[in-house]
C-alpha positions as CSV (number, residue, x, y, z in Angstrom):
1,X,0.0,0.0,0.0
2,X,1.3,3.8,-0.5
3,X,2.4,5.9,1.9
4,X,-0.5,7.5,1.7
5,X,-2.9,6.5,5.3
6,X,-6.8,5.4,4.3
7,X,-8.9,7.2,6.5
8,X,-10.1,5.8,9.6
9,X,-14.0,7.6,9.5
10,X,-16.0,8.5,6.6
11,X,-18.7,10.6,7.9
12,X,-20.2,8.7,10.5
13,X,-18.9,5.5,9.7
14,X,-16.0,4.0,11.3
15,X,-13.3,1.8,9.3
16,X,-12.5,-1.0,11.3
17,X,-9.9,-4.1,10.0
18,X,-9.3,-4.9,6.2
19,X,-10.8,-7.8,4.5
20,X,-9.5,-7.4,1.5
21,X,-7.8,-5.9,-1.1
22,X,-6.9,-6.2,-5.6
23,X,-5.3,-4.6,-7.7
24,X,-7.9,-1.3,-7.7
25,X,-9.4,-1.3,-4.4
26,X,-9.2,-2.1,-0.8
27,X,-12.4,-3.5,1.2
28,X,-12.9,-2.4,4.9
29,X,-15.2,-3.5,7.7
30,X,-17.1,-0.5,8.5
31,X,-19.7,0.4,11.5
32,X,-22.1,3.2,11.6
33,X,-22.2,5.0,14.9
34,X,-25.8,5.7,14.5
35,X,-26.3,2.3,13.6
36,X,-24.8,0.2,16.2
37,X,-24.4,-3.5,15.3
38,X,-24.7,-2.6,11.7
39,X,-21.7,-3.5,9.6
40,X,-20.8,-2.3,6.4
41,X,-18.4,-3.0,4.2
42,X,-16.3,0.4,2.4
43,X,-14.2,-0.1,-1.3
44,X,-11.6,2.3,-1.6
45,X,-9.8,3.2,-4.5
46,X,-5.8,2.2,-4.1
47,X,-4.1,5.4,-4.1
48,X,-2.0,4.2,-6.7
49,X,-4.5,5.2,-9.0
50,X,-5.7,8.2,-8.1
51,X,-4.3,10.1,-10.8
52,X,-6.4,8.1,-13.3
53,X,-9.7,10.5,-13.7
54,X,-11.4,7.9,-15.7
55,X,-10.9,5.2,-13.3
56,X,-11.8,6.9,-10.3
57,X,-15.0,8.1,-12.3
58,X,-15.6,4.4,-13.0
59,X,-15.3,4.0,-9.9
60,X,-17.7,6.1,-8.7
61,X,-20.6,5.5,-11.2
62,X,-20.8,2.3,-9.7
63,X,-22.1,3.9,-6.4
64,X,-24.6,6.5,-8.6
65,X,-26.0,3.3,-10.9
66,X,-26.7,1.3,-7.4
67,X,-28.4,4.3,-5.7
68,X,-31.1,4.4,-8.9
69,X,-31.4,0.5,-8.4
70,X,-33.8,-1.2,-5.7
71,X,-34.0,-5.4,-5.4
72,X,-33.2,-7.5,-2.6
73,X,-30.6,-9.5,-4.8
74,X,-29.1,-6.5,-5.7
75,X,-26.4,-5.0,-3.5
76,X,-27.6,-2.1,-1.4
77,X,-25.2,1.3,-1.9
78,X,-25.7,3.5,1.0
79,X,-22.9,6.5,0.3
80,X,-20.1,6.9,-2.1
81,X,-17.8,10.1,-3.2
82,X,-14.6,11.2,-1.9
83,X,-13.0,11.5,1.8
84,X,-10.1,13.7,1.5
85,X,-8.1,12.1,-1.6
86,X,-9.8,8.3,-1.4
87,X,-13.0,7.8,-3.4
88,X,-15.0,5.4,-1.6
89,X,-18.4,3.0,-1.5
90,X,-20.0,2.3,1.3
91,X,-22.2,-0.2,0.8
92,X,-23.9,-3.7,2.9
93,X,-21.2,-6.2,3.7
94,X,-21.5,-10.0,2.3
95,X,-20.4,-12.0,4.7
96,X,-21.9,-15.3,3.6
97,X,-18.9,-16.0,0.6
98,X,-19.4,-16.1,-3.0
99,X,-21.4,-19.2,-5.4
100,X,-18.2,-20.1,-5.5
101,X,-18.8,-22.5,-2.7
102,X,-21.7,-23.9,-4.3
103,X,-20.2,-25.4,-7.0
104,X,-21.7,-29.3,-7.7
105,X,-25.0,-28.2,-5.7
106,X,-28.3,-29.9,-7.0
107,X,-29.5,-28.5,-10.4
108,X,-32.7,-27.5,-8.5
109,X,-31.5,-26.2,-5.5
110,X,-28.7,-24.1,-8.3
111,X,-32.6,-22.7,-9.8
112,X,-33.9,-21.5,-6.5
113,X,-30.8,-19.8,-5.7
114,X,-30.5,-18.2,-9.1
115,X,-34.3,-17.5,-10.0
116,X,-33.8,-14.2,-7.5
117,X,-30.6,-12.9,-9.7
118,X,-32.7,-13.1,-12.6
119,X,-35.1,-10.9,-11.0
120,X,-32.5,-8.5,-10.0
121,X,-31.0,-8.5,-13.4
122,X,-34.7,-7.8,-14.8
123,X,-34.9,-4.6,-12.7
124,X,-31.4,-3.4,-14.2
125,X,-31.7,-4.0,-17.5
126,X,-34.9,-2.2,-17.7
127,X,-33.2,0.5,-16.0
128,X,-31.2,0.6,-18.8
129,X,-28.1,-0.7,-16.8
130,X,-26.3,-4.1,-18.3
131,X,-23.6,-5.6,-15.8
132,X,-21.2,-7.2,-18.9
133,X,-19.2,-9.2,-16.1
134,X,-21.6,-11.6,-14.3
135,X,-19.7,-14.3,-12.9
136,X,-19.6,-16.9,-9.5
137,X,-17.3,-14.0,-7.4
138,X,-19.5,-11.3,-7.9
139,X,-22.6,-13.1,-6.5
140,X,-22.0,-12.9,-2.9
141,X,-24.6,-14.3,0.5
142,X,-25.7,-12.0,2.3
143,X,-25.8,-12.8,6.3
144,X,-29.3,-14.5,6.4
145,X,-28.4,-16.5,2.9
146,X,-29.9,-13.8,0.4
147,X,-27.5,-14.1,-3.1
148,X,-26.7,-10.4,-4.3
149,X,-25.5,-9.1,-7.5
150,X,-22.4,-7.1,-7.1
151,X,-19.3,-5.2,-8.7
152,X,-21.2,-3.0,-11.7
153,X,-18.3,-1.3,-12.1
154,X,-18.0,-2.0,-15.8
155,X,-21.1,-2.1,-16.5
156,X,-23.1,-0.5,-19.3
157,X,-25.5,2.3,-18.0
158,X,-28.1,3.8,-21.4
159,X,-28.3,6.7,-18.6
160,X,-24.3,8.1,-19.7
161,X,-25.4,9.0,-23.2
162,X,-24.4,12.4,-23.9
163,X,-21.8,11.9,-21.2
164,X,-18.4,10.6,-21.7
165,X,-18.7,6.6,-22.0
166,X,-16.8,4.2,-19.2
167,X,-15.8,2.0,-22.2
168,X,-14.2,2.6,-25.2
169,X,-14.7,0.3,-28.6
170,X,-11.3,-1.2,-28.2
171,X,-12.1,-2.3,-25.0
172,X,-12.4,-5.9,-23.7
173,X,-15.0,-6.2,-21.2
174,X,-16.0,-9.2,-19.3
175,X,-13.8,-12.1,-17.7
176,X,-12.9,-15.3,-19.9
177,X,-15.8,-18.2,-19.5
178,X,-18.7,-16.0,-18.6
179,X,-18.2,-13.2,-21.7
180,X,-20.8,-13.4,-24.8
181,X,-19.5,-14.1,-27.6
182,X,-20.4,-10.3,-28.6
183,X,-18.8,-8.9,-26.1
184,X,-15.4,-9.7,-28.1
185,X,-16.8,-6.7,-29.9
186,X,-17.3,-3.4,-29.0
187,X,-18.2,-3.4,-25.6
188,X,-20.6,-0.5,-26.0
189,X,-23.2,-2.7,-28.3
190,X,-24.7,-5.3,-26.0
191,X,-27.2,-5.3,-24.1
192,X,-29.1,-7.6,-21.3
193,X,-28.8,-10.9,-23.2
194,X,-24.9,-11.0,-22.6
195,X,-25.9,-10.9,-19.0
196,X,-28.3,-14.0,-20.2
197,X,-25.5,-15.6,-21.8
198,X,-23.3,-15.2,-18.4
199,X,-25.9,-16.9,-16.0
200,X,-26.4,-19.6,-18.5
201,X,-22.3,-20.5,-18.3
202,X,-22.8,-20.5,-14.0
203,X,-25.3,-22.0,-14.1
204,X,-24.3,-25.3,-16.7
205,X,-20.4,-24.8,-14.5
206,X,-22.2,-25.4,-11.3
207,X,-24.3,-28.1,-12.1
208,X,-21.9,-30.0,-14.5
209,X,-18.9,-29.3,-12.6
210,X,-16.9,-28.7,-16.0
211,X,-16.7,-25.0,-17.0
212,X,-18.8,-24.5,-20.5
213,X,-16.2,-22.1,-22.4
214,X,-14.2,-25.5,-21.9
215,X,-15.8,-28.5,-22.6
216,X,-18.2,-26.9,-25.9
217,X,-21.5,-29.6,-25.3
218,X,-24.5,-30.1,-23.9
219,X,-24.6,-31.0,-20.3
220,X,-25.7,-34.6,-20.3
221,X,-22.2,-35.1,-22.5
222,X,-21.0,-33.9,-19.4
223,X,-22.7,-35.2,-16.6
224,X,-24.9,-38.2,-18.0
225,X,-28.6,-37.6,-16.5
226,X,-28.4,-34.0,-17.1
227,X,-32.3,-33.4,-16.4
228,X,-33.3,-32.8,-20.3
229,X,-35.7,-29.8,-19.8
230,X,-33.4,-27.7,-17.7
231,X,-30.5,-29.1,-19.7
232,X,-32.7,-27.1,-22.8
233,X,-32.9,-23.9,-20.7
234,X,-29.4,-23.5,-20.2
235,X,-28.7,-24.2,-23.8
236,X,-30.9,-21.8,-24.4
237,X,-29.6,-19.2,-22.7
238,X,-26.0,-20.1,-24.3
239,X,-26.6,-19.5,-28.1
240,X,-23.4,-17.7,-29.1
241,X,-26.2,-16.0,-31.3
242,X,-28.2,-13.2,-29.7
243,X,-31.2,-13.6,-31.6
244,X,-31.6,-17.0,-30.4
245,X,-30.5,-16.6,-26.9
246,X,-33.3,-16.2,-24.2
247,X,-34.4,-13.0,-25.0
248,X,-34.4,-11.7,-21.1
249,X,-33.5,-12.8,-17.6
250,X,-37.2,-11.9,-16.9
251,X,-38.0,-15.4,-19.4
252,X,-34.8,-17.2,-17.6
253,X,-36.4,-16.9,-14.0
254,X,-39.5,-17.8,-15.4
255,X,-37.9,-21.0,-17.4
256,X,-36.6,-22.2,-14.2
257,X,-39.4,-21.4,-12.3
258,X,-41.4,-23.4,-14.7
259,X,-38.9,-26.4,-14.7
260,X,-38.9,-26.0,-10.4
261,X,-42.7,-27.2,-10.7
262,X,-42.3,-29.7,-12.9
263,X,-42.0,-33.1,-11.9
264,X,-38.8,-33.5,-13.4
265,X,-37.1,-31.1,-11.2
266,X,-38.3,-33.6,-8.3
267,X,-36.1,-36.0,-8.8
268,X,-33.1,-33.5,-8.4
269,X,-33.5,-31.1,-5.7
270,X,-31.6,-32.8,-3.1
271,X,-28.2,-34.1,-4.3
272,X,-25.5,-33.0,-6.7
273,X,-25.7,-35.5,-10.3
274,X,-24.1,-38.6,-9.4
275,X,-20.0,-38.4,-10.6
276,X,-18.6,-35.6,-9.4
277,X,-15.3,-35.8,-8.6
278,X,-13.3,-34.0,-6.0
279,X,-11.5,-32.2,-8.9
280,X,-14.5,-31.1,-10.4
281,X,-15.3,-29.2,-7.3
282,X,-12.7,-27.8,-7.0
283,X,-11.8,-26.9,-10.5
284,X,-10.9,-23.2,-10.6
285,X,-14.1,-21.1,-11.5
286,X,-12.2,-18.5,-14.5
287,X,-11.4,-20.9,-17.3
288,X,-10.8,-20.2,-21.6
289,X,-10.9,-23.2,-23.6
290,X,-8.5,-25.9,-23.0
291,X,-6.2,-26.3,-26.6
292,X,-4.0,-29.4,-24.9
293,X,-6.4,-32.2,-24.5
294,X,-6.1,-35.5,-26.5
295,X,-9.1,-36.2,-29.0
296,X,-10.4,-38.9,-26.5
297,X,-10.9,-36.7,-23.6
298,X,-12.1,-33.6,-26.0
299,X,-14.3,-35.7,-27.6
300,X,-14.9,-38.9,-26.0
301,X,-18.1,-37.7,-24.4
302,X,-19.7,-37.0,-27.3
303,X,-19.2,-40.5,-28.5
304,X,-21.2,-41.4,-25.0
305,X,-23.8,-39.3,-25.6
306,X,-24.3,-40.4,-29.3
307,X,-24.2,-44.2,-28.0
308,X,-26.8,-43.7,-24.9
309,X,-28.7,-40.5,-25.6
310,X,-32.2,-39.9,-26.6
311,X,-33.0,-38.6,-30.3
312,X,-32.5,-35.1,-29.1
313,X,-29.3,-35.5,-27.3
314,X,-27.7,-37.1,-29.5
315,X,-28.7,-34.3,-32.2
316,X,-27.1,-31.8,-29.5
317,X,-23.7,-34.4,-29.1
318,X,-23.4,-34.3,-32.8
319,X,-23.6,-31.1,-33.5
320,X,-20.8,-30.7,-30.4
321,X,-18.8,-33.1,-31.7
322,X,-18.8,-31.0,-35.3
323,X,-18.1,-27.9,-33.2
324,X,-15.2,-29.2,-31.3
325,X,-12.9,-31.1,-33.5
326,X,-9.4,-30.2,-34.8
327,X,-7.3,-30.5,-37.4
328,X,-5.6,-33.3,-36.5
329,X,-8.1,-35.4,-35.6
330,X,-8.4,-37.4,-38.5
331,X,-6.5,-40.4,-37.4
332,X,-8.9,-40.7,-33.9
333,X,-12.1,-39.8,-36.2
334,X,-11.1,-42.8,-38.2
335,X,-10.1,-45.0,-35.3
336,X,-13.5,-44.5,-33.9
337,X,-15.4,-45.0,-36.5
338,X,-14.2,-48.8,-36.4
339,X,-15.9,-49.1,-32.8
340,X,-18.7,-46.7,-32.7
341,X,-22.1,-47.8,-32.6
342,X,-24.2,-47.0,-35.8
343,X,-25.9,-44.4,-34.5
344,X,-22.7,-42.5,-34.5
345,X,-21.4,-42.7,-37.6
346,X,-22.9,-39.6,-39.3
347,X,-22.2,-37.5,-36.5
348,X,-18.5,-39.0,-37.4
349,X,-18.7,-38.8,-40.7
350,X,-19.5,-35.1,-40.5
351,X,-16.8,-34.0,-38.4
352,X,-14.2,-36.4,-40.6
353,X,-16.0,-34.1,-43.5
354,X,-14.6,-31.1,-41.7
355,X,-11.0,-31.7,-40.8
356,X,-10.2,-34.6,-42.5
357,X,-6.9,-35.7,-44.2
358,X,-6.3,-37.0,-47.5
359,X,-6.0,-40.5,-46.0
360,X,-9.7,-40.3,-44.4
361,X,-11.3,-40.5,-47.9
362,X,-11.0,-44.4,-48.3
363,X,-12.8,-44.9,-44.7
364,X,-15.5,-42.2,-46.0
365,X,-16.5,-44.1,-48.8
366,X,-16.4,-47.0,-47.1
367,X,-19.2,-45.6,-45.3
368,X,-21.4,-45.4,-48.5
369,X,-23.3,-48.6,-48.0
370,X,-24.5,-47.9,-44.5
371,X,-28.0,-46.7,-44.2
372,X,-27.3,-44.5,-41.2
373,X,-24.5,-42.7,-42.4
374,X,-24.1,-42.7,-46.1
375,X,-25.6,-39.1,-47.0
376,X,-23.3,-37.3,-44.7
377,X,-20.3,-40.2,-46.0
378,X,-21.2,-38.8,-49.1
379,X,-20.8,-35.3,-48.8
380,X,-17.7,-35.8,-46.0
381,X,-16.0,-37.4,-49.0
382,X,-16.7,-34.4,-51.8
383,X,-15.3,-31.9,-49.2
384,X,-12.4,-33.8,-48.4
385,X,-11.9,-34.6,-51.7
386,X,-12.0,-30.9,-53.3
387,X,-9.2,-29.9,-49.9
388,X,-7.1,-32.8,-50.7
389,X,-7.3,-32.8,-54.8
390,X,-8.7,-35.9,-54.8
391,X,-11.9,-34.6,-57.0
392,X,-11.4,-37.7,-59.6
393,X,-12.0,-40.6,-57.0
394,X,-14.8,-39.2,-55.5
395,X,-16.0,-38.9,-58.2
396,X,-15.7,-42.2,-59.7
397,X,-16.8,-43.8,-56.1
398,X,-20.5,-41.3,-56.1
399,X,-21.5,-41.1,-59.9
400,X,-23.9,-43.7,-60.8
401,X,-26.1,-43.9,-64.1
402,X,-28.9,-40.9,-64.6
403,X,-29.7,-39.2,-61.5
404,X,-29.0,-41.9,-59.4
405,X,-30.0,-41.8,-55.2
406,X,-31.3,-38.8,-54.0
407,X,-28.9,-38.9,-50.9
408,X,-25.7,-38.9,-53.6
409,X,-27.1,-35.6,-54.9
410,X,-25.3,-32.8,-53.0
411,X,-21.9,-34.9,-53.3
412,X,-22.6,-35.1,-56.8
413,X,-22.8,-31.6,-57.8
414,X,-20.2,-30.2,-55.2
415,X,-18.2,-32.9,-57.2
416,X,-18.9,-31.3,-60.8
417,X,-20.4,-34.1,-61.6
418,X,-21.4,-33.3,-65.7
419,X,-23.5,-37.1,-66.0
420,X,-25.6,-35.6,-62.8
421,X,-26.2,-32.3,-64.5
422,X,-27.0,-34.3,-68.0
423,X,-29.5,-36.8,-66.8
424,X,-31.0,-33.7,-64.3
425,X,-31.5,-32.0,-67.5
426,X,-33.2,-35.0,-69.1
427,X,-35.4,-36.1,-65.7
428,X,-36.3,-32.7,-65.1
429,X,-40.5,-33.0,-66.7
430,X,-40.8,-36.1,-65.2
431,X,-39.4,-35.1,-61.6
432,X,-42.1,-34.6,-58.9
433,X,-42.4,-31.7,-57.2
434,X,-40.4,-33.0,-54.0
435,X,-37.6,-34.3,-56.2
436,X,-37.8,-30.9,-58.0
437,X,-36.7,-29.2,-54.3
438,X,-34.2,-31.8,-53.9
439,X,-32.3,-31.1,-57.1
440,X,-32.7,-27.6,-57.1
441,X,-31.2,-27.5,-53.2
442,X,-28.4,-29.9,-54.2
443,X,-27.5,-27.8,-57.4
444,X,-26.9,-25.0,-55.3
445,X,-23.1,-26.7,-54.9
446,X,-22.5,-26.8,-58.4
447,X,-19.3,-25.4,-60.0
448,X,-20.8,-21.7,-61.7
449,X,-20.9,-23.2,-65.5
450,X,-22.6,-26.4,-64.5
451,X,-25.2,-24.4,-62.2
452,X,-25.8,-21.9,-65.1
453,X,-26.7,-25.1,-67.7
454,X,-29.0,-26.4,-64.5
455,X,-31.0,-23.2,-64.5
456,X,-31.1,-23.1,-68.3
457,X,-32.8,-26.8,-67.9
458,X,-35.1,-25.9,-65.0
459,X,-36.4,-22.6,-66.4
460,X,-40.2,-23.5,-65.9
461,X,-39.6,-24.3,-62.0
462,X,-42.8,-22.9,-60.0
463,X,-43.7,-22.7,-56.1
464,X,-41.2,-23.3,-53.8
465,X,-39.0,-24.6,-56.5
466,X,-38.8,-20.9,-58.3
467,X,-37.8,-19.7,-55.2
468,X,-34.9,-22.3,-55.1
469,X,-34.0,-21.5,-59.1
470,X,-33.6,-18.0,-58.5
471,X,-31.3,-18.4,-56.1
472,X,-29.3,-20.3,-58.4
């Protein structure tokens, strides 16, 4: 600390021992002597930067947002401003910890906890005030078990227009594992639903035991018997895409209200999912994707999931499993293949589509036979194919006399395949009108002078099929 002495009274309350202190502030136990028994706790800005207008304003707006804001699970401000040379916040001490603590708690009891931060959330966001770094240390008990919302210091407040702004475009805003995927933006242009996106990470972290921003999946790949329903709200609220996030934490609270009647929730209100592991508890709660693990641990449970899961599920583990492989998984893509079960193959198939090596093509066509994989083996080969130069095989493997099978189609044309185009041409009259859709969606991959002679040959296309031709 400086040389320079904190004060030991700030109007009429007293600061009594530290409890804490970072890189910005230090945190007092304070008492009122007009309110005896009443402890408070005061943040004072390190002297170090004192010089730094813009952080000490920061630093203060967090004490003028909190006045204009009333919830019980929001932290209650009851001064702030400057004693001598220290800016200060007096607000109500915290004693009960952070979520932290609750980390592997059951989902339901995780709900009841959080349903009341939603509602606090609510009230700031239609204040116009977005906190933009949510996260497990900045929820804090209160004495009598109450979870607060706390720390708006960088948050976004609609009421600073026309004023000078606490963030700048350039900005990063947020802390690693609980950020948006906007907020890698400009800070300035997000608004509640980042704070959506934020609860959703907590809450799948404290109910999986395994940080989201590092494992990329649904949370029964996780912790098999994820409850499905709440499983979908988190999810949910986890869309990297705004649009198709939960629109606001008023809908979150009532999603998990919702689920908390429902007799799923029953069965899970009183003990943590069954596998947790002492690591998992104790797992650090700021995490960034991990970039060292092995294919089998990365992607391992997605394999589970695929092999156990109901039909959605294993929708949700095959779309993770396209999400999260690398190049350079080829070889393990390949390997599993041999042993998966054949519900998993076109979830396989796809990814091998995505990253594979030249080598892969022989086990993708391999694959063509198989009723539950060969469209995807099909179209996994033409894109490996066209990265690896290896057009002329797949080729030779997919072509078949006239138009063939329907699922061959999109590998076909993203192939160039002219004998497609030719007998297209010819079939055309004759196709049906779902076949019509089918040909016209598939030609979409055409190379531009075989697309061009398709759209020549389908000229007359009407309905939903003109739609398709003019997109050509």
């Amino acid at each position: 600390m400086s040389g320079l002495r904190p004060p030991t009274q700030i109007g009429s309350v007293r600061l009594l021992e530290p409890l804490g202190e970072g890189g910005m502030a230090i945190v007092f136990r304070g008492e009122d002597r007009f309110r005896p028994g009443i402890q408070s706790a005061v943040k004072l800005l390190r002297p170090e930067v004192h010089r730094d207008h813009e952080l000490v304003r920061r630093f203060l707006r967090e004490g003028e947002v909190l006045t204009r804001l009333s919830h019980p699970s929001l932290v209650e401000i009851h001064s702030f401003g400057t004693s001598g040379a220290w800016p200060y916040l007096v607000m109500e001490l915290l004693p009960g910890g952070s979520l932290k603590a609750c980390r592997g708690e059951a989902p339901a009891l995780l709900a009841r906890r959080l349903i009341p931060v939603c509602g606090a959330l609510s009230v700031a966001h239609a204040a116009g005030v977005v906190h933009r770094d949510l996260k497990p240390s900045n929820l804090l008990f209160a004495a009598d078990g109450q979870l607060k919302v706390t720390d708006f210091g960088v948050c976004f407040w609609e009421g600073e227009e026309g004023r000078t702004r606490a963030t700048r475009s350039q900005m990063v805003v947020g802390t690693l594992g609980y950020m948006a995927p906007e907020q890698h933006g400009d800070p300035r242009r997000v608004d509640g639903r980042c704070d959506v996106y934020a609860l959703g990470a907590i809450l799948f972290e404290f109910a999986t035991g395994q940080a989201y921003a590092q494992v990329q999946m649904p949370p029964a790949a996780v912790r098999p018997g994820f409850p499905p329903r709440m499983a979908g709200i988190i999810m949910r609220a986890l869309q990297p895409d705004p649009s198709k996030r939960l629109p606001s934490m008023d809908v979150f609270g009532q999603e998990l209200s919702t689920w908390l009647e429902s007799a799923e929730a029953a069965g899970w209100g009183e003990e943590p999912l069954p596998g947790f592991s002492p690591r998992d508890l104790e797992a650090a709660t700021v995490a960034g994707p991990r970039r060292d693990e092995d294919p089998e641990t990365r992607l391992g449970p997605y394999l589970d999931a695929l092999a156990t899961g109901p039909v959605g599920a294993r929708r949700s583990a095959a779309e993770g499993l396209v999400a999260a492989v690398r190049t350079g998984d080829s070889p393990w893509l390949v390997e599993a293949l041999q042993r998966s079960p054949e519900g998993a193959r076109f979830a396989l198939a796809r990814a091998l589509g995505k990253v594979g090596a030249a080598d892969t093509l022989g086990a993708l066509l391999a694959l063509l036979p198989d009723p539950f994989a060969q469209r995807e083996a099909a179209e996994a080969a033409a894109a490996v194919a066209l990265r690896t130069g290896q057009v002329e095989a797949a080729r030779k493997a997919l072509t078949e006399s006239g138009l063939g099978a329907t699922w061959r189609w999109p590998a076909r044309a993203a192939l160039g395949d002219e004998f497609w185009v030719w007998a297209l041409a010819a079939e055309w009259p004759r196709l049906t009108p779902p076949f019509r859709l089918q040909a016209l969606e598939a030609s979409r991959g055409l190379p531009e002078d075989l697309k061009a002679a398709v759209k020549a040959a389908t000229a007359d296309a009407t309905g939903q099929a003109r739609a398709l031709w003019e997109s050509l």
